[in-house]
N, C-alpha and C positions, 0 to 999 in steps of 0.2 A: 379701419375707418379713417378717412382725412380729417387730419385735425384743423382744417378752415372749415369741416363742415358743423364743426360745436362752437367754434370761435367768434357765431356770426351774431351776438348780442355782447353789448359790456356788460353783463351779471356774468355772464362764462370768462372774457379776458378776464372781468375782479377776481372771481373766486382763483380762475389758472392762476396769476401771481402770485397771490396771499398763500395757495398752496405748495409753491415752488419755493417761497422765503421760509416758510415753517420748515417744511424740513430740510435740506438743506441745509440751515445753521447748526443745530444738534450734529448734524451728520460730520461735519468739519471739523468739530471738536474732537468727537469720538475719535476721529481717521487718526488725529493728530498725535493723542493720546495711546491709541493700538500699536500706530509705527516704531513710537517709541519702547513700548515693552518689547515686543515683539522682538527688535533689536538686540535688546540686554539678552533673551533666553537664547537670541542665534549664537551670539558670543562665546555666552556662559556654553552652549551644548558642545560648541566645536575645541572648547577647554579642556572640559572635558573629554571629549573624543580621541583630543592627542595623548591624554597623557593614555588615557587606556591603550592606545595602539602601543607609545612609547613602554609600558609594563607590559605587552602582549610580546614586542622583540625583545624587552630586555626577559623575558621566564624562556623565550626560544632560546636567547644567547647562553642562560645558563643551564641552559640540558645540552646543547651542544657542549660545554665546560664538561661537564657531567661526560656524557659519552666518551669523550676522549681519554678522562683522567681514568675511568673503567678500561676502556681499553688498554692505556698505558700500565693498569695494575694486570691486566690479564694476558695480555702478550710478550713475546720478544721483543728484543732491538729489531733482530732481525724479520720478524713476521711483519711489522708494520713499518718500517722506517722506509719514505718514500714510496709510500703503496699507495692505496684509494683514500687511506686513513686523514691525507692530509698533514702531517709530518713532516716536514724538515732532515730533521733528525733524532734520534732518539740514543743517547747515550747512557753508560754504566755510571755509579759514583767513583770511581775509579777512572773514567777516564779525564786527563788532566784540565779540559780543557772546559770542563762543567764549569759553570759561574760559582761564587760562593752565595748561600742564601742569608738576608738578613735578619733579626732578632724576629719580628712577629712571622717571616716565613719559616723559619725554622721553628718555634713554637706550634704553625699549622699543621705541619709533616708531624710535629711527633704527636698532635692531638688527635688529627682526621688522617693522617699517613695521606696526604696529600695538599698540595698548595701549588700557589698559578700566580706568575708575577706579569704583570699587564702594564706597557708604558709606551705613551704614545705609541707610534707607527712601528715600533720593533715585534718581532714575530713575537706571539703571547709563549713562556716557559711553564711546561710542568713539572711540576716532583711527585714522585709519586714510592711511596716504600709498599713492596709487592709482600702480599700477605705468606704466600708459599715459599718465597726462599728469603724473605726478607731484604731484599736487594734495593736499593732505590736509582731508579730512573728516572733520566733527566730527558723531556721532549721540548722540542720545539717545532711549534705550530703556525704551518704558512697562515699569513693573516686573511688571504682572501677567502680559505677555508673555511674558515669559522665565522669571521665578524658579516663575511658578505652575503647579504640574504635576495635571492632575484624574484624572491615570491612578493617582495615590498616593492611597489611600484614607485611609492612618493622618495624624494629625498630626507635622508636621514643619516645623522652622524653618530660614531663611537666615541664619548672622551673618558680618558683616565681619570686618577683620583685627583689630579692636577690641572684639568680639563683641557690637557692635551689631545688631540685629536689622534682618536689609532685609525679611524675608518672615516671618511664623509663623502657619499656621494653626489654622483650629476653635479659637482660642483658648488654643494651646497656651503654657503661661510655665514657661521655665527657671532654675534657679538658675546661681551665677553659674561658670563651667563652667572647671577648669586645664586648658585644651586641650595645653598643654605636656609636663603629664605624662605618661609613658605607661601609668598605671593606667587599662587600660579598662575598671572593671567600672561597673555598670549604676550609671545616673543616674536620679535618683527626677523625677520633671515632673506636671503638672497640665495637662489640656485640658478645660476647664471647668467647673473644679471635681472630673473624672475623673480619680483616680491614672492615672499612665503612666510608661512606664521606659523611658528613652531610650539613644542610643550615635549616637557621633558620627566623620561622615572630615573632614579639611580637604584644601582641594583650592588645590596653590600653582600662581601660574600665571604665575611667574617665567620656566620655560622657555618660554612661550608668548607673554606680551605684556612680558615686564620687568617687571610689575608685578601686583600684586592678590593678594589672596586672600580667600577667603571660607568658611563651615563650614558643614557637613551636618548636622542634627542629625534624629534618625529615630525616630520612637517606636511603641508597641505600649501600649495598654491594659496595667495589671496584673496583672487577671485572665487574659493570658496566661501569668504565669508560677504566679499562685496558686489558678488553676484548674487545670491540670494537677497541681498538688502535693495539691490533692483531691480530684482523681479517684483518685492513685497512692493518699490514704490509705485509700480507702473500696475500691481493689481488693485491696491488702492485707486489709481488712476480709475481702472477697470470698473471697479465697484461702484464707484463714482459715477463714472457715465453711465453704467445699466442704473441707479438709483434713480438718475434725473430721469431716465427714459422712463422707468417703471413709472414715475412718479406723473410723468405729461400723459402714460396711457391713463393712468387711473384718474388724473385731471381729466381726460379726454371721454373716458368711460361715462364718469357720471355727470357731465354735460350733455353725452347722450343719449340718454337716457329716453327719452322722449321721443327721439327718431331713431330709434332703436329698428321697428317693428316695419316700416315701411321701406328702410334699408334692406333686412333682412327678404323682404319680398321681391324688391327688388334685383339683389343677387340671385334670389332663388329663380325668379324669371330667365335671365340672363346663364345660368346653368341650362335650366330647360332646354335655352334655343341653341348649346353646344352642343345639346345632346347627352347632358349626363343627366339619364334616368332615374337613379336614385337620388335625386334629391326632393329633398322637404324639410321646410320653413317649419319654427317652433316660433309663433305667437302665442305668448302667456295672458289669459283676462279673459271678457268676457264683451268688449266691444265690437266694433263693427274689424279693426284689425284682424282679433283673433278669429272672425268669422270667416275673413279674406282668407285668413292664414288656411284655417281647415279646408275649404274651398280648392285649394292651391293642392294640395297634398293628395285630396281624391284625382282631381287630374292627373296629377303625374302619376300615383299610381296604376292608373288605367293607362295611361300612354308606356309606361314602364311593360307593364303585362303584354300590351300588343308587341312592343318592340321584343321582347326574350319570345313569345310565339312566333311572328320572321323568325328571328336567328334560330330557334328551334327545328323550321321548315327545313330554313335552308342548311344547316347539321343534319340534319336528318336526308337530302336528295346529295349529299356530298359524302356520306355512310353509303348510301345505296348505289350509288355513283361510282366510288372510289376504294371501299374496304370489298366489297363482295363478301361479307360478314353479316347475317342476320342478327348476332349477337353484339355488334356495334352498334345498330341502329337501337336494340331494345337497352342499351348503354345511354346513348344522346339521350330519349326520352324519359327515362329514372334521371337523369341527371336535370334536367332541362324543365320536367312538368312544373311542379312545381312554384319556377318561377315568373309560368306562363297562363298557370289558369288558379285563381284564387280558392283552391281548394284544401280542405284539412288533409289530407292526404291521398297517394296515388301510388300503384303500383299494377304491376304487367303478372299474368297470369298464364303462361305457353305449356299446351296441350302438344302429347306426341300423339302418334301415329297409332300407340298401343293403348290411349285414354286416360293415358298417365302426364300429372299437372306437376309443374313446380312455378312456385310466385319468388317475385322481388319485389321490395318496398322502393320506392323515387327514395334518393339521396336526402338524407338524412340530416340535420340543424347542421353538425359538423363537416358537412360538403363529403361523406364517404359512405358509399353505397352498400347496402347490408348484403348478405351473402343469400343466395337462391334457394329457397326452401321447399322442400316437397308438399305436397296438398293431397288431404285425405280423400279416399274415393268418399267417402258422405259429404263431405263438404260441396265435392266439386258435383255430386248429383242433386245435393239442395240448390247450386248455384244456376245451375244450366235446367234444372227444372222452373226457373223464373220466365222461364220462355224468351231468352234473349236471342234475339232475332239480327236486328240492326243496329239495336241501344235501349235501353230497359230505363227507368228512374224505378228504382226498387228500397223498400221500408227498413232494409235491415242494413245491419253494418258489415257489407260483402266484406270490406280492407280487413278488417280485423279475423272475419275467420278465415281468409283465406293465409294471413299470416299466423294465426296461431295466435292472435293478440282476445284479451278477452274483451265482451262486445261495450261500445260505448254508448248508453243511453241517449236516445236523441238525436242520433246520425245516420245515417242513410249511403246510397250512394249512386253513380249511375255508370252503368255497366255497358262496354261498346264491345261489339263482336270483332273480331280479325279473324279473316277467312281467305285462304288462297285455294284454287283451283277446287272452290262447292265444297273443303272440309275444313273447321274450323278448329284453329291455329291456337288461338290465345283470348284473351280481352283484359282490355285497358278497364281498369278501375279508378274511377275519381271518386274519393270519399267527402260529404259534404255533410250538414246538417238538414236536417227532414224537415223545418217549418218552412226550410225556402230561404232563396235570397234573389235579390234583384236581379242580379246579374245573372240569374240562371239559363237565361236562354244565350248569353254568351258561353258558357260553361261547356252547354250542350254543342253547341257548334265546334267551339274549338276541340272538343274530344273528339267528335265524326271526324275533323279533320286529322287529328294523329292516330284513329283508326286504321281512317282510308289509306295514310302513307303506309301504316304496319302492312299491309294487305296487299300492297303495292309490291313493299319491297319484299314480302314473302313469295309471291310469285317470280317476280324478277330473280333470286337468290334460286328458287326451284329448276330454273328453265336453266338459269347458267351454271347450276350443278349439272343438270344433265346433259347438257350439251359438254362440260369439260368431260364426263367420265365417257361418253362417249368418244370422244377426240383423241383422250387418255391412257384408257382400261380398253382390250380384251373386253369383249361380250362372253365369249364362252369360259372361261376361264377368272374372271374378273383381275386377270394381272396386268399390271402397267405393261404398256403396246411400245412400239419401236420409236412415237412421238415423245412420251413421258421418259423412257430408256434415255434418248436425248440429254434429255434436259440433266437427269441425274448423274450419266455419265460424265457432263459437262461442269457442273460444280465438283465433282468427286476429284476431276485430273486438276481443277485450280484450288481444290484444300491440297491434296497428292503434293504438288507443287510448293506450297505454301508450307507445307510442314515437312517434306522431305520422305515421303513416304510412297508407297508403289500401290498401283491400281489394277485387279486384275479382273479380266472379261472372260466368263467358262461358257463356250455354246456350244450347248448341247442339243443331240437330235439321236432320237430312237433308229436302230439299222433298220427294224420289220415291220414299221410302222403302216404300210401301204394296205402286207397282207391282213391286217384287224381289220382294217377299212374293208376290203374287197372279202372279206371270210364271214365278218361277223355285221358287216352293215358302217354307216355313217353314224348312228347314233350312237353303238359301241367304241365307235372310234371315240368321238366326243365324250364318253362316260372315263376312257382309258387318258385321256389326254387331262380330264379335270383332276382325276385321281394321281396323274403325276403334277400336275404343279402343285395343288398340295403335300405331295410329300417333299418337292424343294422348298415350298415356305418352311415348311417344317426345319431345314437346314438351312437355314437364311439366319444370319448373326442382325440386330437390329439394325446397324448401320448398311447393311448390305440389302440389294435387290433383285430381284426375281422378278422377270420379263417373258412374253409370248412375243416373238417375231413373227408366225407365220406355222400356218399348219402345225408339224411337229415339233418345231425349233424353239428352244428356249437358251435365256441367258440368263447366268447368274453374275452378278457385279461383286465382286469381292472388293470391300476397299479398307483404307485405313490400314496397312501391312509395312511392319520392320522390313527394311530389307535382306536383312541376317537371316530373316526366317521367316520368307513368305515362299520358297518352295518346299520347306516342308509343311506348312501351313495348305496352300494349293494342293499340294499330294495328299495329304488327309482330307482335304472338303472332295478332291474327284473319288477317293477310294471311297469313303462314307455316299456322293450319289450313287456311284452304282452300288454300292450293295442294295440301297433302298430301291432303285427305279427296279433293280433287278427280282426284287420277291413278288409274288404274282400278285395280280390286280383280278378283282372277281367283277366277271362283266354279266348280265344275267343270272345263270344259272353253270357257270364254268369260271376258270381260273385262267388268267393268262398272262402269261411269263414272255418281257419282250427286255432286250437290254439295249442300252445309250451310247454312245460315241462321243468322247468331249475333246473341244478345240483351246486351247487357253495363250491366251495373247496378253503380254505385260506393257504398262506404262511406269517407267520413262523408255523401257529396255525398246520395245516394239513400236511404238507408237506412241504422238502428241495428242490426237481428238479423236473422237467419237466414230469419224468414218473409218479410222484408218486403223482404228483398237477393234473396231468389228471384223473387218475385213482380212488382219491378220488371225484374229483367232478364226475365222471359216477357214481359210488356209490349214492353219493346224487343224481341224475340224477332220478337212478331207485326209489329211496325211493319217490322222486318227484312224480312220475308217479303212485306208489304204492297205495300212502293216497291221492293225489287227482290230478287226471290228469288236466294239463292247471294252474298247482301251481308251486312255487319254493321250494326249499328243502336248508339248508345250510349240509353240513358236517359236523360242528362241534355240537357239540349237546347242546353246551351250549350255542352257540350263536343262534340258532334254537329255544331254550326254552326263548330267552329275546326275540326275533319278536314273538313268540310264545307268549308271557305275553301279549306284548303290542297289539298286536290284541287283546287279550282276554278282556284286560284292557278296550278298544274302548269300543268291543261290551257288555261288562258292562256297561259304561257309557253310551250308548244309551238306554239302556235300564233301568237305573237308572234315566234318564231324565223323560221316558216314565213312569215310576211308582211313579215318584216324590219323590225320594229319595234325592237329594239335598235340604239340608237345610240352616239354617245363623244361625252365631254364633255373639253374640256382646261381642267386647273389649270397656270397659268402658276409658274416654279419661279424667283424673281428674286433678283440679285446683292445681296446683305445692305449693300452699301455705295452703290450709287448706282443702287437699284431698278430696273437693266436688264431686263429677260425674257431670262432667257438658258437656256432651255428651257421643255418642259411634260411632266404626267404624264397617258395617256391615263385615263379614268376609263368603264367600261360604264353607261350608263341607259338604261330602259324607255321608251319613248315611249307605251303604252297608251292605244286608241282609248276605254275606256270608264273608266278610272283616272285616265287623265292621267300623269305625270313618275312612274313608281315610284323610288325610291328601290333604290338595291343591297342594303343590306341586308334588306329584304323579299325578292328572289327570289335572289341570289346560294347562300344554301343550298341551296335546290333544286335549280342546275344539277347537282350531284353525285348526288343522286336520280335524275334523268330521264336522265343519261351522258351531258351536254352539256358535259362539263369539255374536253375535246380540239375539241371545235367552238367554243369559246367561247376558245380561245387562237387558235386560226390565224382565226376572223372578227376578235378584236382587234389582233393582225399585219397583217392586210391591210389595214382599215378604217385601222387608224396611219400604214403607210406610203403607202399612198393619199392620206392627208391632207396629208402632208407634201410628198408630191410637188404634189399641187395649190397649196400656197402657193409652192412652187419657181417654177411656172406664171407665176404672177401676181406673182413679182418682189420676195415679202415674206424679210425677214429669216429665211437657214435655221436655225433652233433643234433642236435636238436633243430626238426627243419615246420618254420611256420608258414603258412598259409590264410590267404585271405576269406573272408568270411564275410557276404552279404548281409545286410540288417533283414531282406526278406528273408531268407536260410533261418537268420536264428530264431525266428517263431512260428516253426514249423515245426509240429507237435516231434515229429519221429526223430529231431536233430539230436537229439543226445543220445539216442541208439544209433544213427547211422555214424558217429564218432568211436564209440566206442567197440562196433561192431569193423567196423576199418583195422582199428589197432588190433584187436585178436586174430582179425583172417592173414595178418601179416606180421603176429609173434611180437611185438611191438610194447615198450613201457610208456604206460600214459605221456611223460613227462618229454619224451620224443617230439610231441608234435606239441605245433603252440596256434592258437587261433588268433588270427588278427582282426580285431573289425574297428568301423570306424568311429571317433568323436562320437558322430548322429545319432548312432544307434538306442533306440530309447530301452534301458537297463533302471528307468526309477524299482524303486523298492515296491514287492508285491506283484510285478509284473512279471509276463510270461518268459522272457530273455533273459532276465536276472536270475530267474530261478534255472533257467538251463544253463546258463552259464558259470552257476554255484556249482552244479552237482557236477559240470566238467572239472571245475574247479578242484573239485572235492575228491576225485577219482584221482586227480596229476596233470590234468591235461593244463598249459598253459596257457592264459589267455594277455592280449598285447593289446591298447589302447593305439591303431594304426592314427598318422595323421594328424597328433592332439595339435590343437591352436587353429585349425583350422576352422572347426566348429564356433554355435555361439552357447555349451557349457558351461554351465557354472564351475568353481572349485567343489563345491559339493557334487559333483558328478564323481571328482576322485575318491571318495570317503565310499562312496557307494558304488564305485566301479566295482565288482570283481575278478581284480587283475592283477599281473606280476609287473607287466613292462609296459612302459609306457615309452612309445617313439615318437620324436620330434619331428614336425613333417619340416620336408629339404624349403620349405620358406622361411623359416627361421633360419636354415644354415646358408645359405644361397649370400647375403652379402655383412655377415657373419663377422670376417675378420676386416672389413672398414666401418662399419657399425656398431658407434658406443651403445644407441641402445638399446640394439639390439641384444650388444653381448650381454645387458642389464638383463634383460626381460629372462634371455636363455639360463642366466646363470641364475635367477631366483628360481625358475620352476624345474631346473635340476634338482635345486638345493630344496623346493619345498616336494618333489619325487621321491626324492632319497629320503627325506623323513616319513615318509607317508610308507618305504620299503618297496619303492618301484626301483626296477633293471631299466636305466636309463640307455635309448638305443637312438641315434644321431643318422638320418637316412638324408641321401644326399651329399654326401661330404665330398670334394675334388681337389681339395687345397690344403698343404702343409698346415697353412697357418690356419683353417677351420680344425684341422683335426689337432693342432698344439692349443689353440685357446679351448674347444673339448674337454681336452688331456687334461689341462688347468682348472678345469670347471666340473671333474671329477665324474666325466659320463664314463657309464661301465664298454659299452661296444658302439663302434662305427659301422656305418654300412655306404658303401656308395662306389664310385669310378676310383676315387682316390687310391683303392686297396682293388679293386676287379670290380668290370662289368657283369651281370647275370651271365653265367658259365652253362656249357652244357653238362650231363652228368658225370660224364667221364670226365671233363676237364678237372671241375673239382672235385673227382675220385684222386685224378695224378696230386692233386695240391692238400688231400688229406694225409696222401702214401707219403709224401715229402717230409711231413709233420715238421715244413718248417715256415715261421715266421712269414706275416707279409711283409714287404718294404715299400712303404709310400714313396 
């Protein structure tokens, strides 16, 4: 309020002045009176501040003391002199050229066997008499090592007992300082030319070495204290000017007092015609004012209501307009009622299809909309038994039972139908009180009208779902059509893209599709045709799609795929449809069995968009149908020729089985200290009439594919101990030969018979063969492998922990292993001898193997110096190239007959 609009009588200038000289004078005293304490305690705090800082470096200076002189009692000359220790030098008392110590240092040494002579800027000396050989040594200590601290920001000096200076930084110079005294107050100092105000500890260090002292001296800039001193004068200022102001409003306040009230209307006018709705005048009393005032408030509130009903409307034709969301619009209206029709409350009521109700309450005091509640079938046929037609005014409290609220005496409410297309949808509930109220025939109308809209946009929402799923979807089939395929295939290659990942298109189409049509009718066809695209949703991953192009043609969108491993990912989705499309479909009263042809086209490999991802895979499609109808085909011909190998591969290998072309190769396993052969590991290889030597890992994944894991253990069982017995034969040195051992194998009931039934058909001592399996393998206590593996155990058979470190094992896996040997996998030995810690890691779990009574075995070794750091580390036998490659049988038959040493 302007303060010329109180100022326009002299009883308001009288009183304004008389109130501005009262206070105001008090207040000037106080001010005067505050500045000055206030002062004394800034003083006084920052007095003390330094000296506590200056006692904070001087207790750091003497633990450094401390640290050194321990050190000097617990080292050599030689261990610390001119190291990190900070030392100088550090000599014997024997040598000549020690200083002599004086009466109280010498008194120090022989009380505390240590003493520290400190003078000005010469390096600080120790003595120190060493407890274990009683020898005393003399150190001297660089001075920036010790006295200079970088964690101290401010300038600070070191003076002796003479207050010579040993240390002062940034330049800092004191004047000539009564340390004697006990006046602490602040000391004026310079650091470069910068005022500073210093405070000072002395630190005696009689009780410590007999000798020494030296002083702290600690400083702070000026402007620490004469910066604060005007801040406080200029908040004084501060307080000042807000006093006088506070002091002219409440001078101003209670002059107007009077025209308080026709003020306050007049703003409130003046808001009105901006357009801010919410406003309302608070006249106090009982005059013609306060009457104006009340008067004023029902207007705007009624002008407020009309205005949020527009903005209601039109939220509500901009929902129905713009979201295509029926659930938006019944959003705006809970949100929106409210503050549109002066009712106790409101809320939406939507009926489905099956005559099942759920309600929402309009938004809540807190502006957050309650959650959708379901509505009892009693409720909603007491409701709809009211005979609500167009809009009801009905005696009971519909709000409350339709929320589950219990009912409020005196309330009522009035019910508007929403109806699309002759079935009714929902109804808007306005909750009011039953005696009436004036406004009710506004009430009434404004509800018709967010009926009408509800009703509106429920049809509109109806016609343009139908119209999309038509546009969309498949009629027969209900799967997204060639338009909708579009569009998904089109964000699918810009995520692809965006993430680095490959997109794949599978079109499929049945070869016999015609003859169902022409044999069994058109409607059969369409019965065979629904019954296959349900069974590809069925194989559709979530992110992925399943489309009708056309008659019998489908496509499935694969996306989201590693590129590591989207053809074998691809290979398994086309092997998994056909087997499905392929199991028969029962069409009337018969089964009928038709098989698919799939085209598969990749993005980035094949194609950038949509036409050209289709287009390739119909290509593949036909190529499909070409070479072998009821097969898949890929497009790209390179990835075509690797599924192409690896079938070939397969059916090699079956039939390398069948000809017995898998052979065993032995890697001899030799004593780390004087290269005996003191076993071997069988190893499986290919002998391949048209490959030559396959290598294991080329067909070794497959056998799990093909179910050759169980024939591939008991042929390397027998061929093993077959081998072994034949060098028996011929008189060669018995060696002990291990083989590997699947974790499937070993919990399989009949494994400890088919082990021991091996060793008997081939005269064999348990102790012959050793079973290797891996880390993984689960052997907890009470389990089925633990126990077979005891009683192998228990008969002689050995068993090997293959591979350890690879796993994620506890140490308690070794306590409960039951096993003799434990082999290091070749990743521990691989960079072995440039690898300190490696060599750390290998040598503790040697050391902690061999206590535990494992046969320590090193696989992988190539290198002198893996197998000399080994040797050092106490492993029993090497295995690897370093000593021989896996041999055939007869080669290490000749290196057994030799019975001589290997030579790395």
């Amino acid at each position: 309020m302007p303060v010329s609009l109180h100022l326009r009588s002299r009883f308001g200038r009288r009183l304004f002045s008389r109130f501005l000289i009262a206070a105001l004078l008090p207040m000037a005293v106080l001010a005067t009176f505050s500045y000055s304490e206030m002062r004394e305690q800034l003083m006084d705090q920052l007095q003390h501040g330094l000296r506590d800082d200056s006692k904070s470096l001087g207790m750091e200076l003497i633990n450094e003391l401390s640290l050194r002189v321990d050190l000097l009692k617990e080292s050599g000359a030689r261990e610390i002199a001119g190291g990190a220790s900070g030392f100088v030098w550090v000599r014997d008392e024997r040598d000549p050229q020690v200083p002599a110590l004086d009466a109280d240092e010498a008194r120090g040494l022989a009380a505390h066997g240590a003493t520290v002579r400190l003078y000005g800027a010469h390096a600080p000396l120790f003595v120190v008499r060493r407890s274990t050989d009683n020898r005393i040594l003399y150190g001297r200590l660089d001075p920036a090592a010790l006295w200079q601290r970088h964690s101290v920001d401010t300038p600070y000096c070191i003076l002796d007992k003479q207050q010579r200076p040993i240390l002062c930084t940034q330049g800092l110079q004191l004047p000539v300082l009564d340390l004697s005294s006990r006046d602490r107050s602040l000391i004026t100092a310079s650091s470069n030319g910068v005022p500073h105000l210093a405070g000072h500890w002395s630190a005696h260090l009689d009780g410590l070495y007999g000798a020494g002292v030296f002083h702290v001296v600690t400083t702070v800039p000026a402007q620490s204290l004469t910066l604060p001193l005007a801040h406080l004068r200029y908040g004084f200022i501060a307080i000042f000017a807000l006093a006088l102001g506070l002091i002219v409003a409440m001078a101003a306040s209670q002059i107007g007092r009077q025209t308080e009230p026709l003020d306050a209307l007049t703003r409130g006018v003046r808001r009105l015609a901006r357009g801010e709705m919410d406003t309302r005048v608070d006249v106090p009393g009982d005059d013609e004012f306060a009457l104006l005032g009340a008067t004023f408030n029902t207007m705007s509130d009624r002008l407020k209501r009309k205005f949020n009903m527009l903005r209601l409307l039109a939220e509500l034709d901009r929902a129905v307009l713009g979201s295509g969301e029926p659930a938006r619009v019944n959003e705006a209206i809970l949100s929106g009622v409210l503050d549109a029709i002066p009712c106790d409350a409101a809320g939406i009521a939507l009926i489905d299809a099956n005559g099942s109700a759920t309600y929402a309450r309009a938004r809540s005091v807190d502006g957050h909309l309650s959650p959708r509640l379901g509505v009892s079938a009693d409720a909603l046929t007491q409701i709809c038994s009211l005979g609500v037609d167009e809009w009801n005014d009905v005696q009971i409290d519909v709000e409350s039972l339709l929320s589950g609220q219990p009912q409020q005496p005196g309330r009522g409410a009035l019910v508007f139908s929403v109806r699309s297309h002759g079935r009714l949808d929902g109804l808007l509930v306005l909750a009011l009180a039953i005696d009436g109220r004036q406004d009710k025939e506004e009430i009434i109308t404004a509800g018709r009208n967010l009926a009408d809209r509800m009703s509106v946009a429920g049809s509109s929402f109806a016609w343009e779902e139908k119209l999309y799923r038509q546009s969309h979807y498949d009629a027969l089939t209900s799967l997204p059509n060639r338009t909708l395929l579009r569009d998904r295939v089109t964000h699918a290659l810009t995520r692809a893209s965006r993430e680095k990942t490959s997109v794949a298109a599978l079109r499929i189409d049945f070869d016999d599709f015609n003859s169902i049509n022409e044999a069994l009718g058109q409607t059969a066809g369409d019965l065979f045709l629904i019954e296959a695209s349900r069974r590809l949703e069925s194989l559709m991953r979530p992110e992925d799609t399943v489309a009708r192009l056309a008659g019998d043609e489908f496509v499935m969108l694969v996306t989201a795929m590693d590129d590591a491993e989207r053809i074998l990912v691809l290979h398994d989705i086309a092997e998994r449809i056909h087997q499905l499309l392929a199991s028969p479909v029962r069409l009337a009263d018969r089964y009928v069995i038709s098989q698919a042809s799939i085209g598969i086209s990749l993005y980035p490999d094949n194609s950038n968009d949509f036409e050209s991802l289709m287009s390739t895979a119909e290509v593949a499609l036909h190529e499909a149908k070409k070479s072998s109808r009821g097969g898949f085909n890929f497009y790209s011909q390179s990835m075509n020729a690797a599924v192409s190998e690896r079938f070939e591969l397969a059916q090699e290998l079956r039939r390398a089985v069948h000809n017995d072309e898998l052979l065993l190769h032995f890697q001899p396993k030799v004593s780390a200290h004087d290269g005996a052969i003191m076993g071997a590991e069988a190893l499986i290889r290919w002998q391949s009439p048209s490959r030559g030597l396959v290598s294991p890992g080329a067909f070794l994944p497959l056998i799990e594919d093909i179910g050759l894991n169980s024939w591939l253990t008991d042929f390397v069982l027998d061929k093993a101990c077959a081998q072994m017995a034949a060098w028996d034969k011929a008189g060669l040195q018995p060696i002990p030969v291990s083989i590997n051992v699947s974790p499937a194998d070993l919990g399989t009931a009949d494994f400890f018979d088919k082990i021991t039934a091996a060793l008997q058909r081939h005269d064999l001592s348990s102790s012959r063969l050793e079973l290797e399996i891996l880390e993984t393998s689960e052997v907890g206590a009470g389990g089925t492998v633990r126990t077979t593996l005891q009683r192998l155990r228990d008969v002689g058979v050995k068993i090997a922990l293959d591979d350890f470190g690879t796993g994620y094992s506890s140490l308690v896996y070794l306590t409960e292993m039951p096993a003799d040997t434990l082999k290091l996998d070749r990743a521990f030995i691989r960079n072995l001898a440039g690898d300190m810690r490696q060599q750390a890691i290998v040598r503790q779990v040697i050391s902690l193997a061999r206590s535990l009574g494992f046969i320590i075995v090193a696989e992988g070794v190539e290198q002198v110096a893996q197998r000399d750091l080994l040797v050092d580390m106490e492993c029993d036998l090497i295995q690897g190239f370093l000593y021989s490659r896996p041999l055939p049988p007869d080669e290490l038959a000749a290196k057994l007959l030799a019975k001589l040493p290997f030579a790395a």
